[in-house]
PDB file of N, CA, C and O in Angstrom:
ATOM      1  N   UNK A   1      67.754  94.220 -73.363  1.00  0.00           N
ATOM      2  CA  UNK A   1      67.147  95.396 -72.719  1.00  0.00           C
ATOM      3  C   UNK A   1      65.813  95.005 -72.084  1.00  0.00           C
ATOM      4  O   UNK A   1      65.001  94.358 -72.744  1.00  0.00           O
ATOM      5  N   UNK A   2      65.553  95.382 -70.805  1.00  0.00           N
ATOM      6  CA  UNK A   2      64.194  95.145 -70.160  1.00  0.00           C
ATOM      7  C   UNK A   2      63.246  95.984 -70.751  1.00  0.00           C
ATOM      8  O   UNK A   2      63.382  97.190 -70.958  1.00  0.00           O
ATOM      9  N   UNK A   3      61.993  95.079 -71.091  1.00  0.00           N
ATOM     10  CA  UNK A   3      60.974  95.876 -71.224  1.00  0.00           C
ATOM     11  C   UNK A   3      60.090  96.993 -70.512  1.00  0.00           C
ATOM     12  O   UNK A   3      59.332  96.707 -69.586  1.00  0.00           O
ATOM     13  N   UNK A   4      60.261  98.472 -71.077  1.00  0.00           N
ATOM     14  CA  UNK A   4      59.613  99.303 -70.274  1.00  0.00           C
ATOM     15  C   UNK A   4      58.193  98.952 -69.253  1.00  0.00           C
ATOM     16  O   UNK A   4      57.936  99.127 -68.062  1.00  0.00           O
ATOM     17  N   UNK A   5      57.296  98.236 -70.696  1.00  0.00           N
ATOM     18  CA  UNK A   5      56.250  97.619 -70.359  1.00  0.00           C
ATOM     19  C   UNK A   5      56.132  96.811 -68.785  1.00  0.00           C
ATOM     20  O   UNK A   5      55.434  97.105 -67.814  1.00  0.00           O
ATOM     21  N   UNK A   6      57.133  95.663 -68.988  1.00  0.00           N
ATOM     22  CA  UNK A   6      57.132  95.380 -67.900  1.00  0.00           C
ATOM     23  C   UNK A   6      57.351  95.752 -66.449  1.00  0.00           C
ATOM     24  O   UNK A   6      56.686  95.477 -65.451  1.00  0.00           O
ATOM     25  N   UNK A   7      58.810  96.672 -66.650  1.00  0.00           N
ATOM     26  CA  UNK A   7      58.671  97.330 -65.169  1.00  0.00           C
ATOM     27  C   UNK A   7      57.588  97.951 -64.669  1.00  0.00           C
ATOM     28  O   UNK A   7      57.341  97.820 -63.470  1.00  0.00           O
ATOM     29  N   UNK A   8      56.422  99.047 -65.831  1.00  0.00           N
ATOM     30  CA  UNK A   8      55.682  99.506 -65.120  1.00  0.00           C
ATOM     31  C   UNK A   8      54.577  98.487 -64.812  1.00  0.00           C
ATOM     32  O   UNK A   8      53.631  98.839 -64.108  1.00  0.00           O
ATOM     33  N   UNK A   9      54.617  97.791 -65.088  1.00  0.00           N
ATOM     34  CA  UNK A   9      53.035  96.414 -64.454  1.00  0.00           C
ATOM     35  C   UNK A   9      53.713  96.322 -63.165  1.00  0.00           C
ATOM     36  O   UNK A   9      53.103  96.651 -62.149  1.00  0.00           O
ATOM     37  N   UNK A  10      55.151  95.826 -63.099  1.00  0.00           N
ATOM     38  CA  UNK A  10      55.657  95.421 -61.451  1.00  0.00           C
ATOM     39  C   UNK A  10      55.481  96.530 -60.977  1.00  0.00           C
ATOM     40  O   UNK A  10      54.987  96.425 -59.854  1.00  0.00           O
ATOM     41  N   UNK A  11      55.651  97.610 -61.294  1.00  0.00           N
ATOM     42  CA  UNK A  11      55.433  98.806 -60.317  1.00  0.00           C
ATOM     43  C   UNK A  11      53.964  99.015 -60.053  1.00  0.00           C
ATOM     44  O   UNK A  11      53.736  98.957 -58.845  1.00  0.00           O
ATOM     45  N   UNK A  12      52.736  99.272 -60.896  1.00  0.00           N
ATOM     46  CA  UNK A  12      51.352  99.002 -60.706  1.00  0.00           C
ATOM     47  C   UNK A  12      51.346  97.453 -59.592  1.00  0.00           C
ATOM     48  O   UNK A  12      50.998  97.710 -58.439  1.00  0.00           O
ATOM     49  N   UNK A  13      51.551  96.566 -59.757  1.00  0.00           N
ATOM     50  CA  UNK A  13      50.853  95.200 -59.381  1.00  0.00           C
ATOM     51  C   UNK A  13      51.588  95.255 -57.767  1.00  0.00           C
ATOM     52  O   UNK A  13      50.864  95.373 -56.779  1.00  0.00           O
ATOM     53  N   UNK A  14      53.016  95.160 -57.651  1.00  0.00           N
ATOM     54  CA  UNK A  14      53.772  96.401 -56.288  1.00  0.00           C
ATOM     55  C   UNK A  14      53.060  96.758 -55.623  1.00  0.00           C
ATOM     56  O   UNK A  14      52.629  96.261 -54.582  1.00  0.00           O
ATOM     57  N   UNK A  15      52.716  98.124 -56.368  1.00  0.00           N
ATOM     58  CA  UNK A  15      52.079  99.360 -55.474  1.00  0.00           C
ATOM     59  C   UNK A  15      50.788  98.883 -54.677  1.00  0.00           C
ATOM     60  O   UNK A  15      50.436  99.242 -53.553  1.00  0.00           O
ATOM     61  N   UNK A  16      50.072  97.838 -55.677  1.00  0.00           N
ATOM     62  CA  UNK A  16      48.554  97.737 -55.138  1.00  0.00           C
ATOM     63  C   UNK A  16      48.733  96.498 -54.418  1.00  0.00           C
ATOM     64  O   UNK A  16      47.615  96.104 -54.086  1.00  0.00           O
ATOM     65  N   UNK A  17      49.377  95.931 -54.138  1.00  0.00           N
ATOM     66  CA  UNK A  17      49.742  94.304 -53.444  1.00  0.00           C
ATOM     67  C   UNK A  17      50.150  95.212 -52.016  1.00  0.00           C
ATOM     68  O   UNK A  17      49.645  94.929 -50.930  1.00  0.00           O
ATOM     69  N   UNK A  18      51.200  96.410 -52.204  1.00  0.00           N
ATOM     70  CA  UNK A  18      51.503  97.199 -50.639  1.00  0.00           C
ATOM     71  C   UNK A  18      50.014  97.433 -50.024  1.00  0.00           C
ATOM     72  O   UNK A  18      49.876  97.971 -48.925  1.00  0.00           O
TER      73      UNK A  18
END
């Protein structure tokens, strides 16, 4: 199972790299 944790950092680190 993927860590929740992690998707939301890629989604934070994502958002602010767009």
């Amino acid at each position: 199972m993927i860590s929740f944790g992690k998707v939301v950092v890629f989604l934070v680190v994502y958002s602010v790299l767009e």
